[in-house]
C-alpha positions as CSV (number, residue, x, y, z in Angstrom):
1,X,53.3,-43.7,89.3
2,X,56.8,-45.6,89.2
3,X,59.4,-45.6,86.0
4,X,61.0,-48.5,85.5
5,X,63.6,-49.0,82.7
6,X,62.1,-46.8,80.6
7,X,58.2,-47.2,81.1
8,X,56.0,-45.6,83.3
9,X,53.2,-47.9,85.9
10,X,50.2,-46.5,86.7
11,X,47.5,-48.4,88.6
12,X,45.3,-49.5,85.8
13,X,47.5,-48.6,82.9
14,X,51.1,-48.3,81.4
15,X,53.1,-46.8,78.8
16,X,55.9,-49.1,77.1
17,X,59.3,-48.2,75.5
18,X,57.0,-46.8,72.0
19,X,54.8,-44.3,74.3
20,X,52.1,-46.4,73.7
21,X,49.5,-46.0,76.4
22,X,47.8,-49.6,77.4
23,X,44.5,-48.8,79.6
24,X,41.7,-51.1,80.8
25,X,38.8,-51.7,78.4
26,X,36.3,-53.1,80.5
27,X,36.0,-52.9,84.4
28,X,37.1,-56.3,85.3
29,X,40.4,-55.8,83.9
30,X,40.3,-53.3,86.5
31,X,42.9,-54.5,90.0
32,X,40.2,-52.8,92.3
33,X,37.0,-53.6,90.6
34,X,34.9,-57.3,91.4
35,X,32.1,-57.6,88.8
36,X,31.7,-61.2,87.8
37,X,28.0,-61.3,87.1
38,X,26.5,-57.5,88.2
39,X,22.4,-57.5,87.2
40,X,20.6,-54.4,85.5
41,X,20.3,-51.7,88.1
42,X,23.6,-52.9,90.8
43,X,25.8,-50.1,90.7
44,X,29.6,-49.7,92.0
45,X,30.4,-50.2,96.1
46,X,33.6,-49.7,97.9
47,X,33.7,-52.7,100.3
48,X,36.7,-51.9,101.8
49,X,39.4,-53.7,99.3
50,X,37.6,-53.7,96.7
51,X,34.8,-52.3,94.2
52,X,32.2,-54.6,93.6
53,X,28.5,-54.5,91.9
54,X,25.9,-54.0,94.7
55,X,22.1,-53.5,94.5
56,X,22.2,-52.0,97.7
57,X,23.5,-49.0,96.8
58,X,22.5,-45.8,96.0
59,X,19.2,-45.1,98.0
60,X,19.4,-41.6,99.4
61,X,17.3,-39.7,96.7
62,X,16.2,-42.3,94.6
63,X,12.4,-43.0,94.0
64,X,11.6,-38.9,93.9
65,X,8.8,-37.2,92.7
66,X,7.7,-33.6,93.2
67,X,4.2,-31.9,92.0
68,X,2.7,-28.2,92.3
69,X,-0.3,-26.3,91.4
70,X,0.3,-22.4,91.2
71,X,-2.7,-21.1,90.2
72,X,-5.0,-19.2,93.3
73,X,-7.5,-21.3,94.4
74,X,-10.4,-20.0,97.7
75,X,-12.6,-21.7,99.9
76,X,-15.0,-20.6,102.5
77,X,-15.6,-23.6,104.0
78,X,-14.8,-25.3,107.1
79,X,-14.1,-28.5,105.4
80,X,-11.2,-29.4,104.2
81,X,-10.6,-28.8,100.2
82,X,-7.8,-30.4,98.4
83,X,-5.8,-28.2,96.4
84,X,-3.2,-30.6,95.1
85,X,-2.5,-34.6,95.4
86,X,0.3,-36.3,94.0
87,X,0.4,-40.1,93.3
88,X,3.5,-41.7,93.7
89,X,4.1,-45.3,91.7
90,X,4.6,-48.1,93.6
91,X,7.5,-47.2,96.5
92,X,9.7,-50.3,98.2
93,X,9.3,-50.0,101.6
94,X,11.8,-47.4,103.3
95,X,12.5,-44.2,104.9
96,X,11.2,-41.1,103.3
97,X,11.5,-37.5,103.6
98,X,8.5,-34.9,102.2
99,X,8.2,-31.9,101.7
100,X,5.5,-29.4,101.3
101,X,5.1,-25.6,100.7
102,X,2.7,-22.9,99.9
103,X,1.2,-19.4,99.7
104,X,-1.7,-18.7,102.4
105,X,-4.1,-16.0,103.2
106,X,-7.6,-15.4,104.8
107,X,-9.7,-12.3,104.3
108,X,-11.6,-13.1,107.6
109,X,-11.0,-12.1,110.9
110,X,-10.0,-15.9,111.6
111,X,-7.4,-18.6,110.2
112,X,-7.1,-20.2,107.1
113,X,-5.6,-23.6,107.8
114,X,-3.3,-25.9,105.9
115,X,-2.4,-29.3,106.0
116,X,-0.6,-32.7,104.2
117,X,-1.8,-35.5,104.4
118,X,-0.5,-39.5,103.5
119,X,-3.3,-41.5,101.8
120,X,-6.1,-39.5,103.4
121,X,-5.5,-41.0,106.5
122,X,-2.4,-39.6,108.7
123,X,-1.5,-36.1,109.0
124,X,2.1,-35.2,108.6
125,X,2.3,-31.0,108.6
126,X,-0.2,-28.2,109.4
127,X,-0.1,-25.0,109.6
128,X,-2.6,-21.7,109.7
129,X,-2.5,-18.1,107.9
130,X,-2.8,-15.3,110.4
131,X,-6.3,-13.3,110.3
132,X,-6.8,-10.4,107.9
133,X,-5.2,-8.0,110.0
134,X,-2.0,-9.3,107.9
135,X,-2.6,-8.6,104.6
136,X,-1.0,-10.8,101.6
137,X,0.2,-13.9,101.4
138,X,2.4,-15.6,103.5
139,X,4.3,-19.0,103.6
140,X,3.6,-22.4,105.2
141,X,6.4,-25.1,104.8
142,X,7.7,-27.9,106.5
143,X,8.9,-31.6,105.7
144,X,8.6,-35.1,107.6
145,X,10.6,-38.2,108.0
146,X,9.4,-41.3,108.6
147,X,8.4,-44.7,107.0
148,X,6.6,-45.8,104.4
149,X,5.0,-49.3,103.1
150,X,5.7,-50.9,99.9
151,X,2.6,-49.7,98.1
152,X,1.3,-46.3,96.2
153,X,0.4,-43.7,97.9
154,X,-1.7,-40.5,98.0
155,X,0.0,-37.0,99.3
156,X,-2.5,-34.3,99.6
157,X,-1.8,-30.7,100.7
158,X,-5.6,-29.5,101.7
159,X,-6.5,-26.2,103.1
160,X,-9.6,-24.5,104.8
161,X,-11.3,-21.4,106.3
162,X,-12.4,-20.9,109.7
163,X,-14.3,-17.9,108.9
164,X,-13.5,-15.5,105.8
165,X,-12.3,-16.3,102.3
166,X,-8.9,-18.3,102.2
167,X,-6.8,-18.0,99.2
168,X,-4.0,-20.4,98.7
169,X,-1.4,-20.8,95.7
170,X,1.9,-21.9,94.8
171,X,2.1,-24.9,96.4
172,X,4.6,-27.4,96.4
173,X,5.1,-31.0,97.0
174,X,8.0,-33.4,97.0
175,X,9.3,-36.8,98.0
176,X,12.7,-38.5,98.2
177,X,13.7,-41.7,99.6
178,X,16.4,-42.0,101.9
179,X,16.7,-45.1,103.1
């Protein structure tokens, strides 16, 4: 802030001789700021002189979605059972990250398995519960990275039993964009 004869400069506003504070109304009257024509959904972007409407911007966590099922839920079987899916809408094309948790047990003296799957086709995190030797519950988790196309898609957390009862709850699913 400079004074000069009596009034005070600030970057975007001033204050005269009366103390009257004058501020920008609207961002183009804004020395910084480059929005001629901005579109629903740009947002603000610091090009390097200047801030100016992008639709570029903005992408790390956009497009989320998360989904869980609590309850206890047991199989026996050697095939796989889904526990929980989640549907996304229609994703643009990008990076992802997901992310997937849960409660696992097995009564048997084998494994209880886990795993998540993208649209029932490609495997992106597994995991097993110990045998019964180790009672209660205890926690699988994990996330991945990678790409996705421009489409829906299905994200399934599944478990089974490889002998035994296996008991699963609290699981957790999520997904973020990040790029």
């Amino acid at each position: 802030m400079a004074e000069v004869l009596g009034k005070r400069n600030f970057d975007q506003a001033s204050v005269d001789d009366n103390n009257v504070l004058t501020v920008a109304s609207n961002l183009g009257d804004l020395n910084n700021v480059s929005v001629a024509s901005p579109s629903t959904g740009d947002k603000l972007e610091w090009n390097g002189s200047a801030w100016v409407a992008s639709s570029g911007g903005g992408t790390f966590g956009s497009e989320s979605q998360n989904a869980a099922s609590d309850g206890e839920s047991t199989t026996t079987s050697a095939t796989y059972q889904q526990k929980l899916r989640m549907t996304t809408g229609t994703l643009p094309a990008g990076t992802y990250r997901i992310g997937y948790s849960c409660q696992i047990k097995n009564s048997g003296s084998t494994q209880g398995n886990w795993r998540v799957q993208v649209d029932d086709t490609t495997t992106i995190g597994s995991g097993q519960s110990n045998d019964s030797s180790s009672p209660g519950y205890e926690s699988g988790s994990g996330f991945w990275t990678g790409s996705l196309t421009n489409a829906t898609h299905n994200i399934d957390f599944d478990f089974n039993s490889d002998g035994g009862t296996t008991s699963i709850k609290e699981v957790r699913l999520e997904i973020w964009r990040i790029s």
